[in-house]
Residue, then its C-alpha position, 0 to 999 in steps of 0.5 A: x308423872x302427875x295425875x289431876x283429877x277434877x270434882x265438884x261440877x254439876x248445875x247451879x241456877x244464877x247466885x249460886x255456889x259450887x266448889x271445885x277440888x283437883x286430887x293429885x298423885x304422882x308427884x310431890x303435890x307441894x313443888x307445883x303452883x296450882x290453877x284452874x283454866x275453863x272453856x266454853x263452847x266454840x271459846x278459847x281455854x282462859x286462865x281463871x285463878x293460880x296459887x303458888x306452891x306455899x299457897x302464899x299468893x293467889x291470881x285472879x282473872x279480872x272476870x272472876x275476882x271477888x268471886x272466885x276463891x282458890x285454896x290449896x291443902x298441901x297434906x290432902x293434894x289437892x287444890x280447890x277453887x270456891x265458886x260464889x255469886x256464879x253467873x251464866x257467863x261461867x258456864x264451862x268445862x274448869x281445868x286443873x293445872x301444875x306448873x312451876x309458877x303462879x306468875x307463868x302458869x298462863x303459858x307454861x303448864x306441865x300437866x292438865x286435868x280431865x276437866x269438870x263440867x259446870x252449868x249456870x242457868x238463868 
């Protein structure tokens, strides 16, 4: 059992920044690849951004790269996602996810966060 727990979302004008974090419990944190997905209303959940279990490599959707940045503190449990440049087209309720790959985690997810809500406006 793996508990994911989100904080760090809230209202940003457009440019602004906001960094997200994921706690997790339960389990070996370090043995999962992290990401985070989002959705907005009446959208499809999208994949935003994985990092592998040492944290060596990191993925970015097309919509968010150069932007967005994940980390992860393997001693704290927890993942983080930074959030620069942020445009009204992020807004969306962001989910934390674990699953066995960065390279896979699109389609194989094994526990999901509660999700944050963040707010761009213009």
């Amino acid at each position: 059992q793996v508990q994911l727990v989100e904080s760090g979302g809230g209202l940003v004008q457009t440019g602004g920044s906001l960094r997200l974090s994921c706690a997790a419990s339960g389990r070996t944190f370090s043995s999962y690849a992290m990401g985070w997905f989002r959705q907005a209303p009446g959208k499809e959940r999208d994949f935003v951004a994985a990092i592998s279990w040492s944290g060596g490599n990191t993925y970015y959707a097309d919509s968010v790269r150069g932007r967005f940045t994940i980390s992860r503190d393997n001693a704290k449990n927890t993942v983080y996602l930074k959030m620069n440049s942020l445009k009204p087209e992020d807004t969306a309720v962001y989910y934390c996810a674990a699953g066995p790959q960065a390279t896979t985690l699109r389609d194989l997810i094994n526990y999901w966060g509660q999700g944050t809500q963040v707010t761009v406006s213009s």
